[in-house]
DSSP file (Angstrom, degrees, kcal/mol; ACC not computed):
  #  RESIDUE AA STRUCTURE BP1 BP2  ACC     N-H-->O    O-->H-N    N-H-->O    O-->H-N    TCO  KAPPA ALPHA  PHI   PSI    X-CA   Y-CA   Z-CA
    1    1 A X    >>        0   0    0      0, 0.0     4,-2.5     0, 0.0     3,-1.2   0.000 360.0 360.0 360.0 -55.2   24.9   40.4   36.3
    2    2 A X  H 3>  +     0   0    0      2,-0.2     4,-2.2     1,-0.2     5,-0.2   0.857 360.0  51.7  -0.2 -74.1   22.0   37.8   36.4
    3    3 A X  H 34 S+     0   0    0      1,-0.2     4,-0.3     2,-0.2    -1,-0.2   0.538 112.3  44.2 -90.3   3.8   21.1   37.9   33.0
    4    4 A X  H <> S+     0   0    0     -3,-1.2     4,-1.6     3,-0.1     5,-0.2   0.821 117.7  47.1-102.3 -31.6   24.8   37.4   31.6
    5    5 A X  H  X S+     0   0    0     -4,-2.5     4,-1.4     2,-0.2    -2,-0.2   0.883 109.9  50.0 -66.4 -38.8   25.4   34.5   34.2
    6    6 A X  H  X S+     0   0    0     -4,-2.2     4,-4.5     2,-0.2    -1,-0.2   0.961 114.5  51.7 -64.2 -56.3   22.0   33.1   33.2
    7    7 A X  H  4 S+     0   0    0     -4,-0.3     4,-0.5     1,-0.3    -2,-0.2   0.808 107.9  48.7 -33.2 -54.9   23.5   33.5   29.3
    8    8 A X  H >X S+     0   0    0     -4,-1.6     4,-2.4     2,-0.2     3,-0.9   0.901 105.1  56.3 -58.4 -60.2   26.5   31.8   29.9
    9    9 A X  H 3X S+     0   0    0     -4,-1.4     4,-2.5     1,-0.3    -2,-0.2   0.817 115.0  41.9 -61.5 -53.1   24.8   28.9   31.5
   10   10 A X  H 3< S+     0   0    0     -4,-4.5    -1,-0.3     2,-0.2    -2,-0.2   0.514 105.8  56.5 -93.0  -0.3   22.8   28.6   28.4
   11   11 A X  H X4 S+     0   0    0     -3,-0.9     3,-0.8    -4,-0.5     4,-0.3   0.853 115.3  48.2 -68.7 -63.7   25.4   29.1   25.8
   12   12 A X  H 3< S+     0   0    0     -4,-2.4     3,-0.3     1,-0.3    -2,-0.2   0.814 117.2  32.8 -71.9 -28.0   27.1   26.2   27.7
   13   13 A X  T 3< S+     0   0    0     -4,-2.5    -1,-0.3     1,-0.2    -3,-0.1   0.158 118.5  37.5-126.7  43.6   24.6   23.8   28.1
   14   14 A X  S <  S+     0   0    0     -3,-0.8     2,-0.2    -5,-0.0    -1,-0.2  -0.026  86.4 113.8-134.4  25.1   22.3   23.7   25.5
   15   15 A X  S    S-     0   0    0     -3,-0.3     2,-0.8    -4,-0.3    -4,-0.0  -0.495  76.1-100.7 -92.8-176.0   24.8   24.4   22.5
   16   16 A X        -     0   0    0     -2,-0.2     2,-0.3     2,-0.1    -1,-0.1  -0.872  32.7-145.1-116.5  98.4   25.4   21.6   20.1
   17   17 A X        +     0   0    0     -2,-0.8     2,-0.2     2,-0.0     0, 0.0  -0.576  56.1  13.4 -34.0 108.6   28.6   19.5   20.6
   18   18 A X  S    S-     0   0    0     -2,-0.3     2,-0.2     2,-0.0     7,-0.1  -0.579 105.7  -6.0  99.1-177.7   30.5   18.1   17.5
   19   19 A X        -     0   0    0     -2,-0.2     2,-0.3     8,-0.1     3,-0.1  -0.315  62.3-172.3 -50.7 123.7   30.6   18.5   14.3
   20   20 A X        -     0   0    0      1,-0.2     4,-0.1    -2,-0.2    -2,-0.0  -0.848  35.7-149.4-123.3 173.2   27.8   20.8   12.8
   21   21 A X  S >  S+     0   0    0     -2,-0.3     3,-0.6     2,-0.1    -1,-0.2   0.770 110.3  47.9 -98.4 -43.3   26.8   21.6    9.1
   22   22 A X  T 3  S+     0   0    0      1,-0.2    -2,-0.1    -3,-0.1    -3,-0.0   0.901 105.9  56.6 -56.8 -43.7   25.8   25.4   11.1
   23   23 A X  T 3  S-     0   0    0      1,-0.1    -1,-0.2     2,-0.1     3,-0.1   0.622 113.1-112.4 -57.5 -28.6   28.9   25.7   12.8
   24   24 A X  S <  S+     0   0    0     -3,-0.6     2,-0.7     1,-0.4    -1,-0.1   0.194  77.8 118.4 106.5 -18.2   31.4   25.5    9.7
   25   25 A X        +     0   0    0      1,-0.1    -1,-0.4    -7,-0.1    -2,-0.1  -0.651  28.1 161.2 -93.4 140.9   32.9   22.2   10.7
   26   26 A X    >   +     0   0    0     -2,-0.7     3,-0.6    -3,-0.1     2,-0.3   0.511  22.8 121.8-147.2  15.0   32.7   19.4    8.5
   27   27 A X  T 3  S+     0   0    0      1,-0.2    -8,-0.1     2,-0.1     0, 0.0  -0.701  72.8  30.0 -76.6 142.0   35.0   16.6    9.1
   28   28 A X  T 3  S+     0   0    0     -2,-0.3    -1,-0.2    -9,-0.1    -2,-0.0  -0.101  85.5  88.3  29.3  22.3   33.5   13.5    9.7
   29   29 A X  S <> S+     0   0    0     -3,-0.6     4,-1.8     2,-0.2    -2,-0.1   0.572  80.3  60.2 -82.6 -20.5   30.5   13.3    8.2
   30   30 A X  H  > S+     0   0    0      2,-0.2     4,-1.3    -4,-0.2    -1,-0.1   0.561 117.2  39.1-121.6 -35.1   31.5   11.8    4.7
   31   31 A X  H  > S+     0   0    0      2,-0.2     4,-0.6     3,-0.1    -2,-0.2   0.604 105.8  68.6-108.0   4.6   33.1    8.5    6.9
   32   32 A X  H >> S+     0   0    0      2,-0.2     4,-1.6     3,-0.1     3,-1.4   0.868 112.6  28.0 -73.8 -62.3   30.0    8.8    9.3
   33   33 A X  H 3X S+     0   0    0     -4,-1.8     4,-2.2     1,-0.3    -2,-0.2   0.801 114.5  61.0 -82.4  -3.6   27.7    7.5    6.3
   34   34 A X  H 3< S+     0   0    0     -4,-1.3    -1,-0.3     1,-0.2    -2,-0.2   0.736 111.9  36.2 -96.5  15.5   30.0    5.7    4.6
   35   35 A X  H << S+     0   0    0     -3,-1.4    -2,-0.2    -4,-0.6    -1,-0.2   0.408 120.5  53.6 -94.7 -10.8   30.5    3.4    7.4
   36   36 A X  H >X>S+     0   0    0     -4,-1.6     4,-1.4     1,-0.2     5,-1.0   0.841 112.7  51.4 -82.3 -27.6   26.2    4.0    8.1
   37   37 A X  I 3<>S+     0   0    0     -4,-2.2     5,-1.8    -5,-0.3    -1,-0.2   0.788 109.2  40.6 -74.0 -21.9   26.1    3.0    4.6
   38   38 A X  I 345S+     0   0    0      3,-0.2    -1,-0.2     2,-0.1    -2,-0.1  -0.086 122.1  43.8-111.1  19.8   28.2   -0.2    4.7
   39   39 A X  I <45S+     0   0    0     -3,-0.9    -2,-0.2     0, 0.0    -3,-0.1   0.460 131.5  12.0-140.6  -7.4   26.6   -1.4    8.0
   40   40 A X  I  X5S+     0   0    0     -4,-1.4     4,-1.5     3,-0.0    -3,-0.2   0.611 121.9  51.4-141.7 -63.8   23.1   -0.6    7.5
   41   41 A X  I >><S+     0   0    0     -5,-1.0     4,-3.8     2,-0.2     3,-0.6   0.917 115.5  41.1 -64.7 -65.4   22.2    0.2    4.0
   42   42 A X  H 3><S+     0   0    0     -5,-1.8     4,-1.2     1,-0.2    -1,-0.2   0.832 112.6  51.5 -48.7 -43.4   24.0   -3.1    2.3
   43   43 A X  H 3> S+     0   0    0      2,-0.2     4,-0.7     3,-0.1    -1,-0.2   0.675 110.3  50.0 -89.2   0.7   22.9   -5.4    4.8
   44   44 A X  H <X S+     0   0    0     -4,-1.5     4,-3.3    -3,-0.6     5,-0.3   0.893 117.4  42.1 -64.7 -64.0   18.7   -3.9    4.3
   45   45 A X  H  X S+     0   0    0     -4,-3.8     4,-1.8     1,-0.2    -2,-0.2   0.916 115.8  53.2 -71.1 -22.0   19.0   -4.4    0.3
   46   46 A X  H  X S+     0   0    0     -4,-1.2     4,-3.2    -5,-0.3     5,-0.4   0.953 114.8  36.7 -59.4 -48.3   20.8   -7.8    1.2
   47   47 A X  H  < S+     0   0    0     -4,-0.7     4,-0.4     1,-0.2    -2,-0.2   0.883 117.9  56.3 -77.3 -21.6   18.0   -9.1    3.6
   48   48 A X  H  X S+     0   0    0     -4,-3.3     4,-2.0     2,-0.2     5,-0.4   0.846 107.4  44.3 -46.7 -48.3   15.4   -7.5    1.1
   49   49 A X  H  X S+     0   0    0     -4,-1.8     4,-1.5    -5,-0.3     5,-0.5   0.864 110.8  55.8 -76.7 -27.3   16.6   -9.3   -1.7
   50   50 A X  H  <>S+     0   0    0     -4,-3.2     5,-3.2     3,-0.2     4,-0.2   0.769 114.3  45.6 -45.2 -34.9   16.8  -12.7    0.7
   51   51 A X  I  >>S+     0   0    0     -4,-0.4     5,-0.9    -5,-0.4     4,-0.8   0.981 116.3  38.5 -81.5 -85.7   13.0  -12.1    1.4
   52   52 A X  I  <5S+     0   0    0     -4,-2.0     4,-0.2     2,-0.1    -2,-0.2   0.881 129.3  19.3 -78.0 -55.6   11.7  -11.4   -1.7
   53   53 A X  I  <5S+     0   0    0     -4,-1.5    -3,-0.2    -5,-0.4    -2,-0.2   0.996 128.6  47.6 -80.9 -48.4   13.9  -14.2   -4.7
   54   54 A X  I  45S+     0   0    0     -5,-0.5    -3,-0.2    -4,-0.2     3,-0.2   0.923 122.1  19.8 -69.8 -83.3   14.9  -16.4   -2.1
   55   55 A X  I  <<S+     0   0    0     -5,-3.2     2,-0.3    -4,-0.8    -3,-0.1   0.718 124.0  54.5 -76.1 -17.2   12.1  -17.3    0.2
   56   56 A X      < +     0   0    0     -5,-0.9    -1,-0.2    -4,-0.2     4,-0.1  -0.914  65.7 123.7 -84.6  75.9    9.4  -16.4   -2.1
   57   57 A X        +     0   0    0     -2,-0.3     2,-0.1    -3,-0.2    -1,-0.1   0.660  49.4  80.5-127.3 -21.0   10.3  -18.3   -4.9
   58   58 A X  S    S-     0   0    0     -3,-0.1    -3,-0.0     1,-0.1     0, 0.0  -0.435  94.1 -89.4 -83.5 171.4    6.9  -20.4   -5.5
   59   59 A X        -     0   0    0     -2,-0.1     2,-0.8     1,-0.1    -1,-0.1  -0.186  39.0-115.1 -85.2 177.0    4.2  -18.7   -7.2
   60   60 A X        -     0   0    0     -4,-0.1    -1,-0.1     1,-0.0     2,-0.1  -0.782  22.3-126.3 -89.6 108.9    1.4  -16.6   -5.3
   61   61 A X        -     0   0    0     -2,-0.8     3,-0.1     1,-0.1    31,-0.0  -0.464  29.8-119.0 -35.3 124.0   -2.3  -17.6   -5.3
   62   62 A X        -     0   0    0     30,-0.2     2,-0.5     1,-0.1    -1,-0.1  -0.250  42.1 -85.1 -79.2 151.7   -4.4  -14.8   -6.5
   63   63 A X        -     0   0    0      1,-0.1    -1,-0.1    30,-0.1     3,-0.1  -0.504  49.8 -96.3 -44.1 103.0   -7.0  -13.6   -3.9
   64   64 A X        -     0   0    0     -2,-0.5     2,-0.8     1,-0.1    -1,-0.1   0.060  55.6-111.8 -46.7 134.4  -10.4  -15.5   -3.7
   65   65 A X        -     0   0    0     -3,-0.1     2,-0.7     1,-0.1    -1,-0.1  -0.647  38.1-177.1 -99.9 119.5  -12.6  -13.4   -5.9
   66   66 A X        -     0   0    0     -2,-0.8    -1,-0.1    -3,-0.1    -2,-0.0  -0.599  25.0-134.3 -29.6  14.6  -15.5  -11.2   -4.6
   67   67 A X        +     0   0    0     -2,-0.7    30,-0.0     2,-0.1    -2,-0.0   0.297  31.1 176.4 -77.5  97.4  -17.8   -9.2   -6.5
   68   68 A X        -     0   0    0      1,-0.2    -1,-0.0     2,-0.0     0, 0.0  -0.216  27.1-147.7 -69.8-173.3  -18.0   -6.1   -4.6
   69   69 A X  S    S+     0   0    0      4,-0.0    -1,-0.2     0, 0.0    -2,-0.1   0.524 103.5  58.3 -61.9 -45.2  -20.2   -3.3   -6.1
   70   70 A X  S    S+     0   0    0      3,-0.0     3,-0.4     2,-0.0     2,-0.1   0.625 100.2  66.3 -81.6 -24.9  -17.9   -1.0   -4.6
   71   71 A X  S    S+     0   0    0      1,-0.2    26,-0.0    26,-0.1    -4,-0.0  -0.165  93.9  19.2 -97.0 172.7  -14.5   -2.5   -6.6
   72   72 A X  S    S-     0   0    0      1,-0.1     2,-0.3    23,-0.1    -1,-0.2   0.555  78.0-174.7  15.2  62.1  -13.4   -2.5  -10.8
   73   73 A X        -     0   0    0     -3,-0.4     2,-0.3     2,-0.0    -1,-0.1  -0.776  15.6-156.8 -70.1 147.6  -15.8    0.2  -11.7
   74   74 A X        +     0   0    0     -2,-0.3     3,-0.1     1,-0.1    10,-0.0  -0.954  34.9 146.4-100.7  81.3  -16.2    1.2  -15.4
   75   75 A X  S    S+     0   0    0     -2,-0.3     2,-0.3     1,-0.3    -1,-0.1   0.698  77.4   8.7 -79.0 -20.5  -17.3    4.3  -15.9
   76   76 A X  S    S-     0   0    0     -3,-0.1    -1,-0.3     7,-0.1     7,-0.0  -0.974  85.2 -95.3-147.1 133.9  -15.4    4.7  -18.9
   77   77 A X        -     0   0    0     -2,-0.3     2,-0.5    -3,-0.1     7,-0.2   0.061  43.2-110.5 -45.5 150.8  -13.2    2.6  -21.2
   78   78 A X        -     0   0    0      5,-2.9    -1,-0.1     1,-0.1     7,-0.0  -0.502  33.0-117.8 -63.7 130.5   -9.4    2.6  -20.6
   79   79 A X  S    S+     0   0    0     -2,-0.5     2,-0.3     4,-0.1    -1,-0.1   0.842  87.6  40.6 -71.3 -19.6   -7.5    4.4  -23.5
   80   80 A X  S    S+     0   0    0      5,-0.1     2,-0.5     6,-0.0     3,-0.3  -0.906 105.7   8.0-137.8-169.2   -5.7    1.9  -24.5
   81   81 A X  S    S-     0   0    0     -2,-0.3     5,-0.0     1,-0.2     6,-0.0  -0.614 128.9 -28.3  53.4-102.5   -5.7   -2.4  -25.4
   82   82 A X  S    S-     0   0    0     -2,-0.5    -1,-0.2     3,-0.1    -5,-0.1   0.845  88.1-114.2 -94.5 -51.8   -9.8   -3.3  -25.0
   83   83 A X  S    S+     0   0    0     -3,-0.3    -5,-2.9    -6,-0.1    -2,-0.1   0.578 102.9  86.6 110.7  21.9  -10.3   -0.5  -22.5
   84   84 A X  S    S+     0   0    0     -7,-0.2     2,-0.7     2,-0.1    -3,-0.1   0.266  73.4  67.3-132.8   1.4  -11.0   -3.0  -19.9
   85   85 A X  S    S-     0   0    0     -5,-0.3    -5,-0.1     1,-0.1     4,-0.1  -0.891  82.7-111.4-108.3 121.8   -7.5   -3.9  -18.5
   86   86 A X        -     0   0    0     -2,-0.7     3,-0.4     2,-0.1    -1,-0.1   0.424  32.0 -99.8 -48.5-148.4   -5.4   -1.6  -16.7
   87   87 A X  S    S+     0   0    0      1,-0.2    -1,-0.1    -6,-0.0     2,-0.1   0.819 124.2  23.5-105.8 -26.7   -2.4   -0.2  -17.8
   88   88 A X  S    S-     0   0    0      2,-0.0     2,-0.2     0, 0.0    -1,-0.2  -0.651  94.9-179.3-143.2  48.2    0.2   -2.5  -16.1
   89   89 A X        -     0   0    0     -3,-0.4     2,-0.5    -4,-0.1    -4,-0.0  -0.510  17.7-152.9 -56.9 127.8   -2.8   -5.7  -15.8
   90   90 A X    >>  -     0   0    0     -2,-0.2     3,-5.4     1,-0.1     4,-1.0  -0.577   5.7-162.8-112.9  61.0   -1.5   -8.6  -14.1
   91   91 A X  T 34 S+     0   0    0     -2,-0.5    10,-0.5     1,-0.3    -1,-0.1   0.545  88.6  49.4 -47.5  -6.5   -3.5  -11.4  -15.4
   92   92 A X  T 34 S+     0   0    0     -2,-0.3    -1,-0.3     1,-0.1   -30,-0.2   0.654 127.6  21.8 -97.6 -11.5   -2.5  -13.9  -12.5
   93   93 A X  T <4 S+     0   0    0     -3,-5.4     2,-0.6     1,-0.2    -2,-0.2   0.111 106.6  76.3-145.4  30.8   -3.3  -11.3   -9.6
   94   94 A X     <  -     0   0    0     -4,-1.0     2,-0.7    -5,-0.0     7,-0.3  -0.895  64.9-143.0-132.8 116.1   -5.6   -8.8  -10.8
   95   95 A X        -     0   0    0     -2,-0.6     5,-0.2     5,-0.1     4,-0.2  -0.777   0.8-149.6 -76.6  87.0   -9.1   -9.2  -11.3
   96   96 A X    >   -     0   0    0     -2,-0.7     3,-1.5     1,-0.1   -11,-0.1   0.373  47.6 -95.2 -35.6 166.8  -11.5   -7.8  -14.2
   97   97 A X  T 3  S+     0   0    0      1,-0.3    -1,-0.1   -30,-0.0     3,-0.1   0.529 124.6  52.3 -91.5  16.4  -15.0   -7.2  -13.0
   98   98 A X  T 3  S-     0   0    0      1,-0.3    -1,-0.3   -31,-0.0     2,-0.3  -0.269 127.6 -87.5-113.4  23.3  -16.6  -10.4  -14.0
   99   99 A X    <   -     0   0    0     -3,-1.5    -1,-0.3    -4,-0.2     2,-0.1  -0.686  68.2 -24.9 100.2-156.9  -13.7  -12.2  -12.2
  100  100 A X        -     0   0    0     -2,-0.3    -5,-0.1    -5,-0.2     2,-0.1  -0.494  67.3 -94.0 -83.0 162.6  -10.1  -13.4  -13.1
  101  101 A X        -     0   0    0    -10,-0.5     2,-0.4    -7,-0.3    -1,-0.1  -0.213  38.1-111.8 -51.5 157.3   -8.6  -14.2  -16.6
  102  102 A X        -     0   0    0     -2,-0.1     2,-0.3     2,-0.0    -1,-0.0  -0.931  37.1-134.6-100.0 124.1   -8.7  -17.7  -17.6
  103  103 A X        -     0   0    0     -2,-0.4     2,-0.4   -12,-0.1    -3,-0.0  -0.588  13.8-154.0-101.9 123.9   -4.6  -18.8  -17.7
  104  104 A X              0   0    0     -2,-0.3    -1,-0.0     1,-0.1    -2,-0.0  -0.951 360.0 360.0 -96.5 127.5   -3.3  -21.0  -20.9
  105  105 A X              0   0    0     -2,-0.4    -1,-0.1     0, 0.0    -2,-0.0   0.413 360.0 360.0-109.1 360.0   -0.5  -22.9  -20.1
C-alpha cells in the first residue's frame, strides 16, 4: 500500500506540466518561438547591427607591433600569392613577421 501511495505522489509531483514534445501534445510551440523570435531574436540582430555600422564607423588602428619569437612563424611557404600572406590577409590589421604592410593611399 506504501509503495503505490509513494507512486502516486511521484507521478503527481514530479511529472512535467504543459505541453511536451514526449507527451504527444504539440500546440503551442510554433507561436511560443515565433513570438521568442520577434521579441528576442530581431531586436539582438537589430542592436548587433547598431554596434557594429553604426557606432563603429571610423576606422580601427591596427595593434602596436611586437616581434614576438613566439608569433608569424614560417616554417613553410603558404600555397598560394608569395607564400608569406595568409589566405584571407588583412593588410590594415594583420601583421607579416617583419611588421605591417606599408598602406598607399
Amino acid at each position: 500500500m506504501a509503495s503505490r501511495l509513494s507512486t502516486g505522489l511521484l507521478r503527481r509531483y514530479f511529472s512535467v506540466q504543459g505541453p511536451s514534445a514526449v507527451g504527444g501534445e504539440h500546440h503551442g510551440g510554433a507561436k511560443r518561438w515565433k513570438w521568442l523570435s520577434l521579441l528576442v531574436a530581431l531586436p539582438g540582430v537589430a542592436i548587433c547591427w547598431v554596434n557594429a555600422f553604426v557606432l563603429h564607423t571610423g576606422h580601427m588602428e591596427p595593434p602596436e607591433f611586437i616581434a614576438y619569437p613566439h608569433l608569424r612563424l614560417r616554417s613553410k611557404k603558404f600555397p598560394w600569392g608569395d607564400g608569406n600572406h595568409t589566405l584571407f590577409h588583412n593588410p590594415h590589421m594583420n601583421a607579416l613577421p617583419d611588421g605591417y604592410e606599408e598602406e598607399e593611399h
